[in-house]
C-alpha positions, 0 to 999 in steps of 0.5 A: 893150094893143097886140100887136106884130106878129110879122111882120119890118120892111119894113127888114129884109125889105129887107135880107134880100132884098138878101142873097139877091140877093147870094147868088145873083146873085154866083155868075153875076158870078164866072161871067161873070168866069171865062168871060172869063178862060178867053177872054183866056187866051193860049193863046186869043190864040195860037191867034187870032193864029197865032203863039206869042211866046217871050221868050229870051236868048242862052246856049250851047247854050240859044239862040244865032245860027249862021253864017247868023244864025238862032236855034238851040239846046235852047230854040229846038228846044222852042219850036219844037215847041210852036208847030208842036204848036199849028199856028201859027208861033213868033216869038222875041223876044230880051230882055236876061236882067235884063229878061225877068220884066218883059217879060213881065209887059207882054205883050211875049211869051207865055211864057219859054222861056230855061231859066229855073230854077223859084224861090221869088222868081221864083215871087212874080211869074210862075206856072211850068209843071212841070219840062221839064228840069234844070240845076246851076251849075258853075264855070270858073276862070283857071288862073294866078288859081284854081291849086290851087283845088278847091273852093267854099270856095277860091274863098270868100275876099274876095281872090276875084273871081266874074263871072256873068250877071245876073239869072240863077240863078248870081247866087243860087248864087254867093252861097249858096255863097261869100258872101265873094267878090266878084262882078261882073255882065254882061247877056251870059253871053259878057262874064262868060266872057271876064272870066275869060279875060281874067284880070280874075276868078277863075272864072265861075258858070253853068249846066252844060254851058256852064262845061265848053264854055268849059273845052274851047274854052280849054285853055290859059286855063280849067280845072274846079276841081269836077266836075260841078255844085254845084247841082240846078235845075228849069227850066219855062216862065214864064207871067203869072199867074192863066193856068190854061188855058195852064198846063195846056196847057204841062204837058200838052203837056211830059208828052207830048213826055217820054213820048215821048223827045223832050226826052231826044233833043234834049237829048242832041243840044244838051248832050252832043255836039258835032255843033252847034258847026261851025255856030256862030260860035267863042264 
């Protein structure tokens, strides 16, 4: 009678011994892969490069061109700070608003830093640092069109005409809360204003304070049918994904200059006083 052996097959020693290759090899592949990672990250090729890329758009009092044509405003102040933080120059890089995801997703800049609102959809395509501040929608009306309006529901009839930026979180909102209206888009936030100056809609949706700015340089022409905002909205820098290193950068660097007061100072400058607006051609 013939005893099998109880020693394994060469076939699946074989396969045993590929496993264990696998096992212990694959460790050092993802190793390898996240060192690269770590070296490609952008804080990395800022840091090598010695300048910072800020993809933005223009919007009062975020980012706008004073008399002499230089930037100036809230973001443009943080993103300045940050490059002078990491000891390298900052260059910006002005990008239609409907175009900016995507501009940075081919690497035409670093980061965004343009008050961008933190949302679950945007978040599908790019990773957001924590909140470095807050901003609502508000509302800036005709006084002919919108008179006796006074609330959200007022302005949510078919009759109703909204203009807002596009691409912009006030699209989102408009929507949300007044659904029946009919809304019309702009690339630039300034066409969106004077369509209702220009008595072609009935209010404008946008970010908070820039809807009371143009109710305060219009007093004949605008009026603010709510007080205040109808919405509260984090805004955070937008980095491409799967960047960890930059991320925690950012998010460490947004802790400290909070901590420190720096952002509530330069937000109280750009956002609740005026001293800005001589130097500012008239919007």
């Amino acid at each position: 009678m013939r005893i099998k052996s109880s020693l394994p097959s060469k076939d699946f020693l074989a396969v045993i011994t590929l496993f264990l290759v696998v096992c212990f090899v694959s460790p050092v592949f993802g190793g390898d892969m996240q060192n690269k990672l770590i070296a490609e990250s952008t804080i990395e090729q800022v840091m090598k490069r010695g300048v910072l890329k800020v993809g933005m758009s223009t919007f009062v009092p975020w980012a706008m061109n004073d008399k002499n044509g230089q930037l100036v405003g809230f973001e443009i102040d943080v993103a300045k700070r940050l490059a002078a933080d990491l000891g390298v120059k900052v260059e910006f890089v002005p990008t239609k608003w409907a175009g900016i995801i995507p501009a940075l997703l081919t690497g035409k800049f670093d980061v965004i830093i343009g008050g961008m609102t933190i949302q679950p959809n945007r978040n599908q395509k790019v990773n957001f640092t924590i909140p470095y501040d807050y901003s609502g929608q508000a509302l800036v009306a005709n006084k002919q069109l919108a008179a006796g309006f006074k609330s959200l529901e007022d302005f949510n009839k078919p009759e109703v005409t909204l203009s807002a930026r596009l691409g912009s979180s006030s699209v989102a909102a408009a929507k949300q809360f007044m659904p029946k209206a009919k809304l019309t888009l702009f690339d630039d936030e300034a066409q969106a204003y004077l369509e209702v100056i220009n008595g072609k809609a009935h209010a404008m949706v946008g970010s908070a304070p820039t809807p009371a700015f143009q109710a305060l340089k219009n007093p004949e022409t605008l009026f603010l049918p709510i007080e205040g905002t109808f919405t509260k909205e984090p805004i955070g820098f937008a980095v491409r994904k799967g960047d960890y290193d930059t991320i925690n950068y950012f998010n460490n660097w947004i802790t400290v200059v909070a901590a420190e007061g720096w952002l509530k100072e330069i937000k109280h400058h750009w956002f609740e006083t005026n001293e800005w607006e001589s130097s500012i051609p008239a919007q």
